[in-house]
C-alpha positions as CSV (number, residue, x, y, z in Angstrom):
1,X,-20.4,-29.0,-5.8
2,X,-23.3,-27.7,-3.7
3,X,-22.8,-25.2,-0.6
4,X,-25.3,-22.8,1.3
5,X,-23.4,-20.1,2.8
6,X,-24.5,-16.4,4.5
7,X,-24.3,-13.4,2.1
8,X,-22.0,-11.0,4.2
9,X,-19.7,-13.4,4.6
10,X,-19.5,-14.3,0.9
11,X,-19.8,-11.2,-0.1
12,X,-16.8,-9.6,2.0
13,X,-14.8,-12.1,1.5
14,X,-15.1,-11.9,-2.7
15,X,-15.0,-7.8,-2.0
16,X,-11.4,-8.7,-0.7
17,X,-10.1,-11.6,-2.7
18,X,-11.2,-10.1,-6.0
19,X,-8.4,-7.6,-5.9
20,X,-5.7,-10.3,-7.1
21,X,-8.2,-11.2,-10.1
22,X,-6.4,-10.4,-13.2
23,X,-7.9,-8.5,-15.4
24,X,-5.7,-8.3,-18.4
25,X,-4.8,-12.1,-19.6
26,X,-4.9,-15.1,-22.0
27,X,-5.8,-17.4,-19.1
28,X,-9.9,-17.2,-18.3
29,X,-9.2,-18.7,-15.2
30,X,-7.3,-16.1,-14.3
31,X,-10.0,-13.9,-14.6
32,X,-12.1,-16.0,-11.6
33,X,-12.6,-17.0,-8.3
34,X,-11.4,-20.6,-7.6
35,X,-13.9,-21.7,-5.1
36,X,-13.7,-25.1,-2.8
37,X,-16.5,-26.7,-1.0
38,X,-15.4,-28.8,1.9
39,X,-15.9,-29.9,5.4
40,X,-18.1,-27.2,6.1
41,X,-16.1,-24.6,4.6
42,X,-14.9,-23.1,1.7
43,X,-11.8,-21.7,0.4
44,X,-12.0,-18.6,-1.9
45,X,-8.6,-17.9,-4.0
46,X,-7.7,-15.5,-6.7
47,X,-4.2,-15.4,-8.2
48,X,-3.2,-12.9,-11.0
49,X,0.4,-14.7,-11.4
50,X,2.1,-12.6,-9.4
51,X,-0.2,-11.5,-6.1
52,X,-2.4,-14.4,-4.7
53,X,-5.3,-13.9,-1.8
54,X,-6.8,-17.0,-0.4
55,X,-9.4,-16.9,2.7
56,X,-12.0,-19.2,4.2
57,X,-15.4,-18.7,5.3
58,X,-18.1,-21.3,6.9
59,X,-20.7,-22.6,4.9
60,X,-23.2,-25.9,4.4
61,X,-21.7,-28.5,2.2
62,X,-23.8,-30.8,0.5
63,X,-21.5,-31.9,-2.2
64,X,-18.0,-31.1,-1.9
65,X,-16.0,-29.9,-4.9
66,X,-14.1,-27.1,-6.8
67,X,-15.3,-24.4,-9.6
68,X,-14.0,-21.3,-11.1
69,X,-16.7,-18.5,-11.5
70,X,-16.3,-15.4,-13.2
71,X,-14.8,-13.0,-10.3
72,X,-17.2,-9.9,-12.2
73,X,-20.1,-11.7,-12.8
74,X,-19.7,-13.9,-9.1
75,X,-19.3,-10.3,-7.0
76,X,-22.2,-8.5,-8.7
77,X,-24.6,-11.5,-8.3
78,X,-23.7,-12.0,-4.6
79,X,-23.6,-7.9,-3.7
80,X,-27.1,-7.6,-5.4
81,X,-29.1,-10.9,-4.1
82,X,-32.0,-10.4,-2.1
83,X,-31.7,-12.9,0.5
84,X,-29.3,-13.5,3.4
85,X,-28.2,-16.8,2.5
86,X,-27.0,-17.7,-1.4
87,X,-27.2,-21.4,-2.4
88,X,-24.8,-22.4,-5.1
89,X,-24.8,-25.5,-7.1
90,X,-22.3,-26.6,-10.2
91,X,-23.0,-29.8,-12.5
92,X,-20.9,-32.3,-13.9
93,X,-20.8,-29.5,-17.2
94,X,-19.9,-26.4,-14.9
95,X,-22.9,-25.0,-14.9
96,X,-23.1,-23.0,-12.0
97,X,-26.9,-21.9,-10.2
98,X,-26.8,-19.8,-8.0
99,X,-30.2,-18.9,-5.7
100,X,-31.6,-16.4,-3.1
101,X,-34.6,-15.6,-2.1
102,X,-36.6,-15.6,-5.8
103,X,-33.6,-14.6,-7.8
104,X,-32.0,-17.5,-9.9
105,X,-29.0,-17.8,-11.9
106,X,-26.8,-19.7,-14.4
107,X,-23.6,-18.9,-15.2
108,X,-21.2,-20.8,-16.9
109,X,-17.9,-21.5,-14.3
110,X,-14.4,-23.0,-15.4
111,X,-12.5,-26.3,-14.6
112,X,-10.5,-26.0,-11.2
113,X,-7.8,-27.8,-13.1
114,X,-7.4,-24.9,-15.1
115,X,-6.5,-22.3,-12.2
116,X,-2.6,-22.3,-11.5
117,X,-1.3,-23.7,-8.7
118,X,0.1,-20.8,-6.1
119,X,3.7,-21.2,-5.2
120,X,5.0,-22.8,-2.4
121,X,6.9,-21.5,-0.2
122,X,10.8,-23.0,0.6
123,X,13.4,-22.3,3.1
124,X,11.3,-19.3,4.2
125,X,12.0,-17.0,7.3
126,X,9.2,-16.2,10.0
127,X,8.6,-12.8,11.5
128,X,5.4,-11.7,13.6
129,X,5.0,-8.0,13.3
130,X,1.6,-6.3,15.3
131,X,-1.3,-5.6,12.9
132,X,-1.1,-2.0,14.2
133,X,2.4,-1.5,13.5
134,X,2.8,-3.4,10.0
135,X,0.1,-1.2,9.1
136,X,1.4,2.1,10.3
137,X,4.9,1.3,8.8
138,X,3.0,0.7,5.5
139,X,0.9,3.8,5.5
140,X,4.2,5.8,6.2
141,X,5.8,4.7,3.1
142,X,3.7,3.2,0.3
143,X,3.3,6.9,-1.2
144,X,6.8,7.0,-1.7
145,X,7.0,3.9,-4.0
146,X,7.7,4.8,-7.7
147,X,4.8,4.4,-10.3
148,X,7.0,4.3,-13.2
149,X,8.6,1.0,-14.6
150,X,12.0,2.7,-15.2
151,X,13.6,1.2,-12.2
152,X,11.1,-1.7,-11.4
153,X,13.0,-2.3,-8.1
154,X,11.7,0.6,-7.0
155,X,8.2,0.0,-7.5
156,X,8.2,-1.7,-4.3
157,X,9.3,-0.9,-0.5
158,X,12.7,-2.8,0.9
159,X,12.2,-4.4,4.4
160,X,15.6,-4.5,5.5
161,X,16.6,-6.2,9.1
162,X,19.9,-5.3,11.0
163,X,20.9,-5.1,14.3
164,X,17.1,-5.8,15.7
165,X,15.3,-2.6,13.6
166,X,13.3,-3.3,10.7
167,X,13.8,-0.6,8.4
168,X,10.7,0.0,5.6
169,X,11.7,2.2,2.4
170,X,10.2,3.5,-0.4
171,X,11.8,5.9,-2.8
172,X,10.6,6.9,-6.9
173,X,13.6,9.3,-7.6
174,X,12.2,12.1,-6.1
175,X,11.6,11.9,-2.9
176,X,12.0,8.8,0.1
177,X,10.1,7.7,2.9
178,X,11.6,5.4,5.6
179,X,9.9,4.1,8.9
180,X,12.2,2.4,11.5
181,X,11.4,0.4,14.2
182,X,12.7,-2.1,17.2
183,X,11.8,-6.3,16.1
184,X,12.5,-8.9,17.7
185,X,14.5,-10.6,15.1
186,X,18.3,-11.5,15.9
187,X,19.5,-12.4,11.8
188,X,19.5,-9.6,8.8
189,X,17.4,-9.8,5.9
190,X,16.2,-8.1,3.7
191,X,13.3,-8.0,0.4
192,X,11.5,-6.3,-1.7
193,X,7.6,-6.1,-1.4
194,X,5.6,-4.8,-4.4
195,X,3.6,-1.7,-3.7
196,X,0.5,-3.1,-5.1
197,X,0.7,-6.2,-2.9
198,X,1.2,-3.6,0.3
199,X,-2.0,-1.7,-1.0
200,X,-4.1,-4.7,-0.6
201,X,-2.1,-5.5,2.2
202,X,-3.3,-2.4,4.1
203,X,-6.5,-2.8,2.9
204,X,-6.9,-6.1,5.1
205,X,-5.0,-4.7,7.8
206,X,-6.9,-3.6,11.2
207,X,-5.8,-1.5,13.9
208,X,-4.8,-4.7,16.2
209,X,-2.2,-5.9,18.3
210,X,-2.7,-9.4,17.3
211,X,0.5,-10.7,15.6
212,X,0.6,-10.7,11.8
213,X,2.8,-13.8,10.3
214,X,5.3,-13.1,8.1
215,X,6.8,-15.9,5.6
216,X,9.9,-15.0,3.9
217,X,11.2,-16.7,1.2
218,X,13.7,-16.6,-1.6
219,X,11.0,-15.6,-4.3
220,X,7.6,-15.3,-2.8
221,X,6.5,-13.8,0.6
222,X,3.2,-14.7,2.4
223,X,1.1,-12.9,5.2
224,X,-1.3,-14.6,7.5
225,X,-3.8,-11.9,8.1
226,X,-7.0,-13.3,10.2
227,X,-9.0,-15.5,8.3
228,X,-6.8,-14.5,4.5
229,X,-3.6,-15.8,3.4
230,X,-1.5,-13.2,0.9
231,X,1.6,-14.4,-1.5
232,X,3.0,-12.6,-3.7
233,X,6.0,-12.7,-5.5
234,X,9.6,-10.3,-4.2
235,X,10.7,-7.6,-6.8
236,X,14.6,-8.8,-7.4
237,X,17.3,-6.5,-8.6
238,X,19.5,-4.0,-6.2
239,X,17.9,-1.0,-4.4
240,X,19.1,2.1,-3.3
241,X,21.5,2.5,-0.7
242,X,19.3,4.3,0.9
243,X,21.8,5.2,4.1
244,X,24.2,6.9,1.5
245,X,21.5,9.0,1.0
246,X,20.2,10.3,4.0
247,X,21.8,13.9,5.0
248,X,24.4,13.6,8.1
249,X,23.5,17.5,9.4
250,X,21.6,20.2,8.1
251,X,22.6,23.9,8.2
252,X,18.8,24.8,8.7
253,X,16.4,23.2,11.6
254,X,12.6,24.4,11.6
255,X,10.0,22.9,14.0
256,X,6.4,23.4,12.9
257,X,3.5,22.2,13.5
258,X,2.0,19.4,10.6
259,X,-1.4,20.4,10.5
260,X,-1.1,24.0,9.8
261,X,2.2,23.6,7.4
262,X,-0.2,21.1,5.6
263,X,-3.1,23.8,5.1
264,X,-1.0,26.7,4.3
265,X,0.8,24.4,1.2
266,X,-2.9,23.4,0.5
267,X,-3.7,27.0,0.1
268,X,-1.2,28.1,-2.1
269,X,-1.9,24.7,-4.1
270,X,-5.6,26.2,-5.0
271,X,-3.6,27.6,-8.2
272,X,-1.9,24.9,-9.6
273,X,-3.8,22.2,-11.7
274,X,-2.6,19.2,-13.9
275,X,-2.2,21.6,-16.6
276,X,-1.0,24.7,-15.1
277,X,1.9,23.5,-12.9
278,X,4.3,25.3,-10.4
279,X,6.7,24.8,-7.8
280,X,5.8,26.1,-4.0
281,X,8.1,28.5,-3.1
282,X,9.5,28.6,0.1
283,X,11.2,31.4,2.0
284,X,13.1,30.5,5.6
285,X,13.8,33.5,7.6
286,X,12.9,34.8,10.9
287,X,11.2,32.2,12.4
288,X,8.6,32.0,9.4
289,X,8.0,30.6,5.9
290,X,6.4,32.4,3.4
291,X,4.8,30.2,0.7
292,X,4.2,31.9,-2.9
293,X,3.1,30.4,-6.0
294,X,3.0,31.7,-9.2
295,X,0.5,30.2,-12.2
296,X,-1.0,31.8,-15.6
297,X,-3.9,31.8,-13.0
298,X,-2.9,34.0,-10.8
299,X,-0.4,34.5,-7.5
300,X,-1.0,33.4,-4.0
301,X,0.8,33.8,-0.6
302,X,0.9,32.7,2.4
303,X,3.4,32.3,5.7
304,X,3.8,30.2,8.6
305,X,4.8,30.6,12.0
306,X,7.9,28.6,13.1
307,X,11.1,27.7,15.5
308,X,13.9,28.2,13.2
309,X,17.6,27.7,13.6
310,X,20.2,28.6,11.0
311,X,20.4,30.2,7.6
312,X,18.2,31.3,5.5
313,X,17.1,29.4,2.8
314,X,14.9,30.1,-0.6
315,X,13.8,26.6,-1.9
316,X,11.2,25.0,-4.4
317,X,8.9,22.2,-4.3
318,X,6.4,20.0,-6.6
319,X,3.5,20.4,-4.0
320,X,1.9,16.6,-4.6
321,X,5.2,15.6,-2.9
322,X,5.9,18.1,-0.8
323,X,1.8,17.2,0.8
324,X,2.6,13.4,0.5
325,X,5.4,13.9,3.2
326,X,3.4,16.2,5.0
327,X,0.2,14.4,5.6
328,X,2.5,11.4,6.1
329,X,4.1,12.7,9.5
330,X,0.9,11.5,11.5
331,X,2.1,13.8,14.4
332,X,1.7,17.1,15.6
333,X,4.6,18.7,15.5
334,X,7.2,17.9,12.9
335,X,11.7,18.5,12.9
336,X,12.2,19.8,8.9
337,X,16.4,20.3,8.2
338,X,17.6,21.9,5.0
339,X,21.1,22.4,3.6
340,X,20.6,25.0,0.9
341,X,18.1,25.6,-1.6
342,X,19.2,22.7,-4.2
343,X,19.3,19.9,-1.5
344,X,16.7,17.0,-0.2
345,X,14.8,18.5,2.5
346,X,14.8,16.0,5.5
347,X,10.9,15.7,7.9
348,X,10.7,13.7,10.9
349,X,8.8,13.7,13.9
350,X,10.3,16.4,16.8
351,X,11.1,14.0,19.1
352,X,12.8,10.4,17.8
353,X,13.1,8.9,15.0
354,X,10.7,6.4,14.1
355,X,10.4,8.4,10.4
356,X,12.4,9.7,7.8
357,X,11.2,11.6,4.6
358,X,13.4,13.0,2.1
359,X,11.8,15.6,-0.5
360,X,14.1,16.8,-3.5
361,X,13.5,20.4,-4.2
362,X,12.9,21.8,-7.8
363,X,15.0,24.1,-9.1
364,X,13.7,28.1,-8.9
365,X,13.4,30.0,-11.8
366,X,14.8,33.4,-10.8
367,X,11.3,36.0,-10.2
């Protein structure tokens, strides 16, 4: 194999690809880049087993062939070569020279036979969401995803089609995040995207209208994002009926404003470190909220200006989550219901309802 190609486009498209290399695993090829030389292109693919990210980029083919070269090693070379354009040859042994400018060097690469195949897709189902919009409804909802393996269903957000609205919803077991919006899709269905394949996802994602393609299948799901091709394999196993959850009224409506609820939680957060933890507590009365928190560091106050409707309510939260949800609204001005101080606390936007998140409060030691 021998190829010429420019070093910003080899270099961002390894920066990319290199986040499906595996790190941890008995397979060395696994811990490479699979790189074909062709027709003037090449094809970069990494594969960890379970996420695979495959893109193409134009180069000068001499010779055309295959090599696997260590992803690490690969990256650093390419990111630190002098030059603009990177020539890369690999021998009959799979030694692999790679030259810029005046810099020159040999690595040792891996058989292509000896990278896994990635799956094929069968009997899959085609959606085409906007780039803008699969990337918002990600953003809004990848926090919520659970990080421990207790549930591993969880660890991933359900896309769930009915009725023409794609529903996307995370939930960890203490708090849920759901983003709803109008597709043009006439069938149900419904899977179960990992939350580390929706990181990278998001990663790739631009603020576009252009379509993104959508491959659904029984096992694996693929994405067609410009010029890079993501599968990765569905989380299987039953989620949470995440309707049966979702509070029908609420005895207590607030409208706020995002920004400043964010920095007055923010404030009272100053106090509260890995080690010393505490709830924030809130107090709903009179069209305001005073926030307290209470450490071994110290107390802090604060209170917030608000349209309130209903009773009174004294509730506690963990204030990562309570932030996540905040900083999540991407709106001005936000509707919060409550129903008494031991219930999920409901935020969505003020008008519509294109956003749901549900926060569980902690229970308040008496003061």
């Amino acid at each position: 194999m021998k190829f010429t190609a420019e070093k910003s486009d080899l270099n961002e498209a390894v920066s990319n690809i290199q986040r499906a290399v595996s790190s941890k695993t008995s397979i060395p090829a696994l811990e490479g880049i699979l790189i074909s030389a062709k027709d003037d292109q090449l094809e970069l693919c990494a594969y960890d087993l379970e996420l695979g990210i495959t893109t193409v980029i134009p180069a000068k083919v001499q010779e055309p062939g295959k090599s696997v070269l260590s992803a690490k090693i690969f990256s650093d070379i390419v990111r630190k070569t002098p030059d603009p354009k990177i020539a890369v040859t690999v021998d009959e042994k799979e030694m692999a020279t790679i030259e810029s400018g005046c810099s020159r060097f040999s690595i040792i690469g891996i058989p292509a036979g000896e990278f896994p195949e990635l799956p094929k897709l069968t009997d899959s189902t085609q959606i085409k969401l906007a780039g803008s919009l699969l990337r918002s409804m990600i953003r809004q909802t990848v926090f919520a995803v659970a990080e421990s393996d207790s549930k591993p269903i969880h660890q991933g957000s359900l896309f769930n089609i009915e009725e023409g609205k794609l529903d996307v919803v995370s939930v960890d077991g203490y708090r849920l995040a759901k983003r709803t919006e109008p597709i043009e899709f006439e069938e149900s269905l419904s899977f179960v995207v990992p939350g580390k394949t929706l990181t990278e996802i998001l990663k790739l994602l631009k603020d576009s209208e252009d379509p993104i393609e959508i491959s659904a299948g029984q096992r694996h799901i693929l994405f067609k994002i410009d010029n890079y091709t993501v599968i990765s394999s569905l989380l299987e196993g039953e989620f949470l009926n995440y309707k049966a959850t979702i509070p029908v009224s609420c005895k207590t409506n607030v409208v706020l404003r995002s920004r400043e609820a964010i920095e007055s939680v923010e404030r009272v957060s100053l106090l509260i470190t890995d080690r010393l933890k505490s709830p924030v507590r809130c107090i709903f009365s009179d069209n305001e909220i005073k926030l307290l928190c209470t450490t071994s560091m110290g107390r802090a106050s604060d209170q917030l200006f608000v349209e309130m409707e209903g009773e009174e309510v004294e509730i506690g939260f963990n204030n990562r989550y309570l932030l996540d949800a905040l900083r999540n609204t991407e709106c001005d001005e936000i509707k919060v219901g409550l129903s008494g101080p031991l219930s999920p606390m409901t935020i969505q936007p003020k008008e519509g309802d294109s956003f749901l998140f549900l926060v569980l409060p902690v229970r308040l030691k008496t003061e």
